[in-house]
C-alpha positions, 0 to 999 in steps of 0.5 A, a space after each residue: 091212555 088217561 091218567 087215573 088218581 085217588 084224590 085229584 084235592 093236590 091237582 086243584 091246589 097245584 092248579 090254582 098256585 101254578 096258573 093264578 085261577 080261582 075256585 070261582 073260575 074252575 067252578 064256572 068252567 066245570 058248569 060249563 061242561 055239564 051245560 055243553 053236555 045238555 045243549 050238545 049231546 053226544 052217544 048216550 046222550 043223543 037216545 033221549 027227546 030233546 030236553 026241556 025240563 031239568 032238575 038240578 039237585 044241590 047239596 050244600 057244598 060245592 057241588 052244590 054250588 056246581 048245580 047253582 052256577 049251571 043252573 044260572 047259565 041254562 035259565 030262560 033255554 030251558 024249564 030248570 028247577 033246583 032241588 035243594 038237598 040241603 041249605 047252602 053252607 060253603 061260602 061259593 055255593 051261598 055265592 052261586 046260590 044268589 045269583 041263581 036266585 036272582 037270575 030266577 031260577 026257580 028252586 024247589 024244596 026236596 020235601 016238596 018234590 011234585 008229581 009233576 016235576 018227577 014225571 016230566 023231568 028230562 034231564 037229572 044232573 046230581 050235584 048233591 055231595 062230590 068226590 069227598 063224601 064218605 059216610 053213609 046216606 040219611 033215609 030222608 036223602 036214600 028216598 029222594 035218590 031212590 025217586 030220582 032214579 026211578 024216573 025214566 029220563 036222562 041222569 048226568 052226575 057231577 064229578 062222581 055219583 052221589 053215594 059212590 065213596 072215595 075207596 069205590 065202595 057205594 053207599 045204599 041208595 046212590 044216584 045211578 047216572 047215565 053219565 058222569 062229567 068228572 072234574 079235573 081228571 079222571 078218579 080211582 073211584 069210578 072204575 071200581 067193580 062196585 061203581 060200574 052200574 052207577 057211573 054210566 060213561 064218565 066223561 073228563 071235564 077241563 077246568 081252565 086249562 088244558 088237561 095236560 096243565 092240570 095233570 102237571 107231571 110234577 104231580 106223577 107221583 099221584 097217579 094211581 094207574 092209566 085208563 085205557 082206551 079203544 086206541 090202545 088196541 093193536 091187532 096181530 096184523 101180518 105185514 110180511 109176506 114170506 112166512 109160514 105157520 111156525 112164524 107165528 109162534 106155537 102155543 100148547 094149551 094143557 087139557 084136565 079134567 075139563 077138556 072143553 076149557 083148554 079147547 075154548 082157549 086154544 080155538 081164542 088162540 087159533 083164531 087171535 094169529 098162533 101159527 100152530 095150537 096143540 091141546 095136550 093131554 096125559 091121553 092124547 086119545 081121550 075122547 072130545 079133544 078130536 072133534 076141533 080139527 084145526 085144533 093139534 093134540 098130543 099128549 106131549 107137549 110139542 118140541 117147538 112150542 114158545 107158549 104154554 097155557 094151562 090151569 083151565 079145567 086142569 083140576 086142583 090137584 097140585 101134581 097136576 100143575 107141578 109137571 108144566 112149573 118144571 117143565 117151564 123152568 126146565 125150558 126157560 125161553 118158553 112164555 106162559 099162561 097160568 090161569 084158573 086152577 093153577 092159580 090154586 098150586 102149592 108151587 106157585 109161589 116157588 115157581 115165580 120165584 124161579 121163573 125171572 120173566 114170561 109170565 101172565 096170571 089171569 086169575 078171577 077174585 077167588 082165585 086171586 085169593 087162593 094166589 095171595 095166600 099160597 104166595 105168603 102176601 096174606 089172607 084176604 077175603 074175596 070182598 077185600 080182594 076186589 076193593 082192595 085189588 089195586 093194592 094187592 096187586 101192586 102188593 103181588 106184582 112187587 113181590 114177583 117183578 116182571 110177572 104181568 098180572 091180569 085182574 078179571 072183574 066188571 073192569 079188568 086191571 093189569 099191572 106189571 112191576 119191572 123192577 122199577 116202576 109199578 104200572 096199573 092199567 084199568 081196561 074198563 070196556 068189558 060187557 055183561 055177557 061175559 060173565 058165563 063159563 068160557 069167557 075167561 078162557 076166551 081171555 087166556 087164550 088171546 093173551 097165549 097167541 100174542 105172546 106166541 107172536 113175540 109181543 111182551 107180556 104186559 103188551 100182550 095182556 093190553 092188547 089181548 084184554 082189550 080185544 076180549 072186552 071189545 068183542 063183547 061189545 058186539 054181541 047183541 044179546 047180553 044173555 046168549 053169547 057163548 065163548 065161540 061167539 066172542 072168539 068169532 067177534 075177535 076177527 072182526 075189531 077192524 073199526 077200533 084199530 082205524 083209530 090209532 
């Protein structure tokens, strides 16, 4: 896992006092990150011709500055032209501007940008504005941007994409990059659901000193949430010998209206190590639940079961989800899943007051909301709730202490208040395909088998999140997968577990 935090201003500070370094220094270090990024590519950098010509756009600041300095240091290995956005201002990029010049670089008005310097270009590093830009971007800028991004090369930004605001929201026109070389560490902004289509992979950059030094832990307090990484995923291996199904826990998932949903869930818990699934229905005799044979149905829920799933296709009608709040109260050591139209229940909120531990809500932002208004935490709109989310949930979590929330968007969040420490988890890995009817199901039931196997309720929603996402990424077209596909892609996660 990595640290994330809004501002990293207080990090560059503490820093510069602590380790006796300069601006300057940090400067030549962060230059040098992106120049290693361009002599010694990796994945996805390594899928484009070697690069000869590179375009450096400079704002004025320091990231300008950054832009000048990387510029110096590339001279004479490469065709390198400085596209000056704007004048130099800040005192270092007039510095790193001097000697940029005076190594020869050659510089090139934005104005007049060739057809040439567009058409051959094979690397674009955007060092326009940084990490504190917050208003909107000007015509003239929007346009050149908007050339840029049209250009058929490799993009790299510098600390965060021009356009892309602190709060993650993007301004029209921004500079869409392939990779993102952030300095220092790793910023909130960059795994907002907004940022995801111009960020690319984001990379973490040293400044001068070890990473760990820079993210003193007398700065703890400015963390905002952990990033988390393919390591963090550990599989429902099965290393004792003498078991038996009922070893392995038994998780009911509860069929409503739409009985394809519940199915969906428990064939992901089936397949992610419950010992024993049973879809429950009013009619166990209903037709469609027979045709999954490895699937158990009853129209009760079974004696033994430590895992109830429900919401999925249930329906919004209150009563319905009422039954399994009391059922679930009346039976406390069982653990749950509540997802999709339970999310919308009246008696959610009286339910979480009650219920002390065991819990795991998956909504998605519409249901978030429904979530946040019946629970008495405010009306919001479902754009606030997604640019907001990191705050509302720790608004949600506080209110309902050790309940695991599971925030669905283009990166997943999870956070957990255990009373007395609020922890945020930003899973960003999930892929495209996954936006089609099923793969939140898929979702819910890979977190019910994990809590059927005796894992807690925030290891269970990092693990299971992290398997869902990364089966994705298997999936080879991004348009054709159906849930049954990424199920199947849930047993075949060997390779991301050899790395922990």
């Amino acid at each position: 896992m990595q640290k994330i935090y809004l501002d990293t201003r207080k990090l560059d500070a503490s820093c510069r006092a602590s380790y006796g370094l300069t601006e300057e220094i940090m400067m030549e270090n962060a230059a040098m990150s992106l120049e290693m990024a361009i002599r010694n590519p990796t994945p996805p950098c390594t899928e484009r011709r070697k690069a000869q010509k590179i375009l450096i756009l400079c704002g004025g600041g320091n990231n300008g500055a950054d832009g000048y300095t990387l510029s110096r240091k590339l001279r004479f290995d490469y065709d390198v032209s400085i596209i000056q956005f704007f004048e130099p201002k800040s005192q270092l990029c007039k510095l790193q501007a001097d000697r940029a010049e005076k190594c020869g670089v050659r510089f090139v008005k934005r104005e007049d940008l060739s057809f040439y310097d567009l058409r051959f270009a094979d690397i674009i590093v955007d060092c326009v504005f940084g990490s504190g830009f917050h208003d909107e971007l000007d015509e003239k800028t929007k346009g050149t941007l908007g050339d840029m991004n049209a250009c058929e090369c490799f993009k790299i930004a510098c600390d965060v994409p021009t356009g892309l605001h602190e709060d993650g929201t993007v301004a029209e026109g921004a500079f869409v990059a392939d990779l993102t070389i952030t300095m220092g560490a790793l910023k909130a902004c960059l795994f907002s659901d907004m940022a995801k289509d111009f960020v690319g992979q984001v990379r973490c950059a040293e400044l001068g000193v070890n990473r760990r030094l820079y993210e003193n832990s007398t700065n703890s307090n400015l963390v905002k949430g952990m990033l988390l990484e393919e390591s963090d995923l550990f599989l429902p291996h099965r290393a004792v010998y003498n078991v038996n199904k009922g070893s392995f826990g038994h998780v009911a998932v509860v069929s409503g209206e739409k009985q394809g949903a519940a199915a969906i869930a428990g064939s992901a818990a089936l397949r992610f190590g419950a010992g024993l699934v049973t879809l429950v229905h009013k009619n166990s005799s209903k037709k469609g639940l027979d045709i999954f044979p490895e699937l158990m149905v009853s129209s009760e829920i079974p004696e033994k079961t430590n895992v109830i799933a429900f919401g999925m296709g249930l329906g919004r009608k209150d009563e319905a989800a009422q039954i399994y709040f009391d059922y679930i109260l009346e039976h406390g050591n069982i653990k749950c899943v509540i997802d999709a139209d339970a999310c919308h229940a009246q008696g959610l909120k009286s339910f979480l007051e009650k219920k002390e531990k065991g819990v795991v809500l998956t909504p998605h932002p519409k249901e978030f909301q429904a979530m946040l208004k019946n629970c008495d935490l405010g009306e919001y709109s479902v754009e606030e709730c997604v640019l907001n989310r990191m705050e509302l949930a720790e608004k949600f979590c506080r209110k309902f202490p050790k309940k695991t929330l599971v925030l669905k968007g283009a990166n997943l969040i999870i956070a957990h208040f255990d009373g007395f420490k609020f922890k945020l988890f930003v899973n960003p890995f999930g892929q495209p395909c996954l936006a089609k009817a099923g793969s939140g199901d898929v979702l819910s039931g890979l977190i019910a088998a994990l809590l059927a196997q005796h894992r807690k309720t925030l290891d269970a929603a990092i693990s299971a999140s992290l398997a869902h996402a990364l089966a994705s990424r298997k999936i080879k077209c991004d348009y054709a997968m159906t849930p049954y596909d990424l199920i199947l892609a849930t047993g075949q996660l060997e390779e991301f577990e050899t790395k922990n």
